[in-house]
N, C-alpha and C positions, 0 to 999 in steps of 0.2 A: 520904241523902235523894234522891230519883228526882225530875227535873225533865224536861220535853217540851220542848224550842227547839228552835226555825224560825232558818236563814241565808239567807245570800246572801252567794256569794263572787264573784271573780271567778276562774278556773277555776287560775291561778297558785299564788293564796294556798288554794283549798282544797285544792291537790296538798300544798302545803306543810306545812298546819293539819293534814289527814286523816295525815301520816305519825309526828305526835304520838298520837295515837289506834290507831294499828295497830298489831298484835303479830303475831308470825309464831308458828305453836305446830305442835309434832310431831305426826301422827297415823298410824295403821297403812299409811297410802296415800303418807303424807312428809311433806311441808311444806305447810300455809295460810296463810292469811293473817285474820286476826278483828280483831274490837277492843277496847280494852282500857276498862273500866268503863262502857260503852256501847254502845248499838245506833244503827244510824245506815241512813239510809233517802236515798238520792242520789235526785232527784226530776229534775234534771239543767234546763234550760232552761226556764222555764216558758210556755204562751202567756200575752202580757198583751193581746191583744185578737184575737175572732173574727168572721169572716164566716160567711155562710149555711154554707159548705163549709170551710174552709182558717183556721189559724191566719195573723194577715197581719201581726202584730208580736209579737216574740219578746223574753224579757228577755234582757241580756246578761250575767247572773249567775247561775250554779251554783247551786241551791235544793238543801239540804240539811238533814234533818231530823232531830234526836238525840235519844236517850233515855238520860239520863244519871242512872247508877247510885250517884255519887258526885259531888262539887263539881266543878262548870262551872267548867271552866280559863279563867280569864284571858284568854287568847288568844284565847278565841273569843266574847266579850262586843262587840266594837267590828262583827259581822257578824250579830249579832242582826236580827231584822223580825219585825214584829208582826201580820200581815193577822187581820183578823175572823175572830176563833175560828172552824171550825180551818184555815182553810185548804184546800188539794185532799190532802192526808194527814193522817192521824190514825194512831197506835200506838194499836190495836185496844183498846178500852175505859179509854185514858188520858187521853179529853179533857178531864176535870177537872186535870190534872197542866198542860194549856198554860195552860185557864185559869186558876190559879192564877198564874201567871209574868204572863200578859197583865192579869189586874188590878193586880196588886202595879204595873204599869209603867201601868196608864192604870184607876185607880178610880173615875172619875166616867162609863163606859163606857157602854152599855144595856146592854150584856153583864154586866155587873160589879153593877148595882143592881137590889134588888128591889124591882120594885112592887107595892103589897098592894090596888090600886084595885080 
């Protein structure tokens, strides 16, 4: 089952977390490095507030984004975040796959209910 989750590390524990998830695999060129049941999108620092010109406050946790092919490991549940679907990334026609995740965790949302008015 494929699920879309959004983190926030702090850049220690995603060194850590990420070497759970990487596989190194042979190719005609040598060695890469990939990942294993997932695709994952490092989005790196985010701005959280801007001025006319310049980002002027910066988060200080690692935003990184997964697209997981099989069951979300454990580990990486306690760095979960949620911001109003979808966020500054999206995996290219999977926004139904966050929203799912982000109702199941907040159902009474505007995001999450339909109004038939």
């Amino acid at each position: 089952m494929k699920a879309f989750r959004k983190y926030e590390f702090i850049p220690s524990e995603w060194e850590t977390l990420k070497k759970t998830i990487e596989v190194t695999v042979k190719t005609p060129e040598g060695e890469t490095t990939t990942w294993k049941d997932c695709a994952v999108v490092e989005l790196g620092f985010i701005c959280l507030e801007w001025n006319e010109q310049e980002c002027i406050k910066q988060s200080d946790k690692w935003a990184v984004d997964i697209m997981w092919y099989n069951e979300i490991p454990s580990a990486f549940t306690p760095f979960e975040v949620w911001p109003n679907p979808v966020g500054i990334h999206t995996f290219a026609g999977d926004d139904s796959l966050y929203l799912d995740g982000y109702c199941a965790k907040y159902p009474d949302s505007p995001y999450c209910t339909i109004s038939y008015e």
